[in-house]
N, C-alpha and C positions, 0 to 999 in steps of 0.2 A: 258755739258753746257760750254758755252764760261765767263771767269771772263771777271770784270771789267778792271784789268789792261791787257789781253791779247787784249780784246775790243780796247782799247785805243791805243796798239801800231801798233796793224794791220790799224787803222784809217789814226795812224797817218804817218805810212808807205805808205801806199797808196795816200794818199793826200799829202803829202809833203815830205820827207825824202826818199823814193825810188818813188817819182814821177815819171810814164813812160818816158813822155816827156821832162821834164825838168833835170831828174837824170841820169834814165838810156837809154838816148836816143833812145827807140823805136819806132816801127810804123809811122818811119819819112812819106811814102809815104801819108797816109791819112795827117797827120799833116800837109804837104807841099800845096799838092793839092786841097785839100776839103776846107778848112778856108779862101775861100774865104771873104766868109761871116758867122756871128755867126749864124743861122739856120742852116745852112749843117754840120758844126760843132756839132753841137749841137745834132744834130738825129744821125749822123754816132758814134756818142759815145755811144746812148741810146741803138743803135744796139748792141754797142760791148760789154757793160754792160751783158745786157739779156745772150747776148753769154756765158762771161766769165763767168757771177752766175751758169748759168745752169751745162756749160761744168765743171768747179770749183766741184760741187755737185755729179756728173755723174762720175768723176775721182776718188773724193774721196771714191768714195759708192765704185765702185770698184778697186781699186788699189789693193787688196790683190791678186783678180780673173785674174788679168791681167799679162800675162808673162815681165816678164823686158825687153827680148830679140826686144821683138815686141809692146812696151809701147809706142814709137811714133808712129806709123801708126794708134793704137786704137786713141789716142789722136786725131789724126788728122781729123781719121772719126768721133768719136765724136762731133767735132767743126765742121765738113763739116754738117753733121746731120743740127744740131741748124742753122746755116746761113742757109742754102736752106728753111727753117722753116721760118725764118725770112726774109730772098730776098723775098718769099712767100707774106709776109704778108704786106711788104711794097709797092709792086707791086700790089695786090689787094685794099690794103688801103689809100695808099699813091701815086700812080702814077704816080704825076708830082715831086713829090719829089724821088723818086722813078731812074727817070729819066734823074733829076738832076744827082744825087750820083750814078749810072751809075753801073762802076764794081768795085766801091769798097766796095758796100755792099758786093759781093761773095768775095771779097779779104780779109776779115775778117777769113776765111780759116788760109790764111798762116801771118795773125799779129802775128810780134813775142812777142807781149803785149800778148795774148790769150796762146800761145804756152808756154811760158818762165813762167805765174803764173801759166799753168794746171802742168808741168813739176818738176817746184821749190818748189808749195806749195800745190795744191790741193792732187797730189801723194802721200805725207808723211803727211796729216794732216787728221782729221773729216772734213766729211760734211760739219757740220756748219760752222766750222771755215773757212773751204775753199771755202763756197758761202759766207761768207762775207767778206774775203780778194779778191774774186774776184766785188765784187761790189763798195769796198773802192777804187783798183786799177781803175776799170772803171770810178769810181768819178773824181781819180786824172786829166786822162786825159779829162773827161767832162770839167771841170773849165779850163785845159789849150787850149784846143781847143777852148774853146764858145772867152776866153779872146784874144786868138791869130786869131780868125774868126771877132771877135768883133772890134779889134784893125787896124786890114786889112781891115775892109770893112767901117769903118770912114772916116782913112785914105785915101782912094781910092777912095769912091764914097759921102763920105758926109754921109750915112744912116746910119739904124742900124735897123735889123731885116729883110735885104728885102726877100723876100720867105717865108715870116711868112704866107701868104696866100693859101699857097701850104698845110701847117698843120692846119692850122685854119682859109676856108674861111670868106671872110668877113674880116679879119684884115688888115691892111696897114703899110707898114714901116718908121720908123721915118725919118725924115728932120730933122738931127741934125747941120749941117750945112750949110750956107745960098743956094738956088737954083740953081743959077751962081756958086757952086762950081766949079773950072774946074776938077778936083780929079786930086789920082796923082797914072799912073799906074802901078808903082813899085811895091809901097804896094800891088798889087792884083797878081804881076807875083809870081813864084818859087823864086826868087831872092829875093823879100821885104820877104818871110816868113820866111828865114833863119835871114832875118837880125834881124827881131824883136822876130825870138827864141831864138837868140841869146841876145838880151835887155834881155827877159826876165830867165834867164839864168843867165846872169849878177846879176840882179836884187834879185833873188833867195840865190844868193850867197853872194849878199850887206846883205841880212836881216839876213840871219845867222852867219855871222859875225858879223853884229853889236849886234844880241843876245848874242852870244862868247862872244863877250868885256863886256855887262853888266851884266854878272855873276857874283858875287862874288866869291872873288881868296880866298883858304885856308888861314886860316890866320896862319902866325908863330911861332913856336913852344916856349912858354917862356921857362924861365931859368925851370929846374928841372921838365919839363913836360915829360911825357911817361919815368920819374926813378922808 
């Protein structure tokens, strides 16, 4: 069984403190490319979730069975396994979305998000523990994808959700600002998604600092204390 306080740090590890995207900068290429807009964002991480829980679980079960010599190559087929599972399912399911998100569903293979938590923690840890730090990690970068898709596709085109239709016909995307937007096409190239990982990057680094500072400091030692 997983405790409350191991619960918590693996949570809080994966969503914010060793944040993929924001911390240890991986899987830049989906991050770059795909956030266009929050939709694609959004499902290319639900992908990589499923991936990393399963793969997370499938490591840990076996890691003992598995030679050291040749632990990455299982690793990899493992993860190649679970995506062709899921390209599978998105193409049946999903098709125009499917279509959208092109090869980076198969590129889920060589994410070093996927590689770098089956490698670090699913290897040396339990099952459990290692399908929930892979779905805590999966989280982290959920929320920075949807925010940095979400943020790109304001900026750019005025909306918010467009290809929500593609997952849920019948839906439409908002008009969040006025129709005559002209957009502005930075925010939507390679170039605008560095710039505002970097905002937020920034921003990440603003709030824990400012935590830092509102800590209380040990207080000083009086006369004739610790004699």
């Amino acid at each position: 069984m997983i405790s409350r306080e191991e619960f918590r740090q693996i949570a809080a590890n994966g969503l914010w403190h060793q944040n993929t995207s924001l911390v240890q900068i991986l899987g830049l290429c989906p991050l770059l490319a795909v956030t266009t807009n929050l939709v694609n964002g959004v499902m290319l991480s639900l992908a990589t979730i499923l991936v990393m829980a399963i793969a997370n679980v499938a490591v840990a079960s076996l890691r003992n069975l598995i030679p050291h010599e040749i632990r990455i190559p299982v690793f990899i087929l493992i993860v190649a396994a679970l995506v062709t599972v899921v390209d599978l399912l998105f193409n049946a399911q999903l098709h125009e979305l499917y279509l959208v998100l092109g090869i980076f569903i198969p590129l889920i293979v060589t994410n070093c998000i996927v590689l770098a938590r089956v490698e670090a923690f699913a290897n040396k840890n339990p099952p459990l523990h290692a399908a929930f730090d892979g779905v805590c990690m999966g989280l982290g970068m959920l929320w920075t994808l949807a925010l940095l898709g979400g943020l790109r596709e304001l900026i750019g085109g005025g909306t918010l959700l467009a290809g929500i239709d593609m997952v849920f016909p019948g839906l439409q995307p908002l008009q969040l600002l006025p129709a005559d937007y002209p957009g502005f096409l930075l925010a939507l190239l390679p170039p605008g998604a560095f710039i505002l990982l970097g905002c937020l990057i920034a921003w990440k680094n603003w709030v824990e600092a400012r935590a830092a500072a509102r800590r209380p400091s040990s207080p000083p030692l009086a006369l004739g204390d610790g004699v």
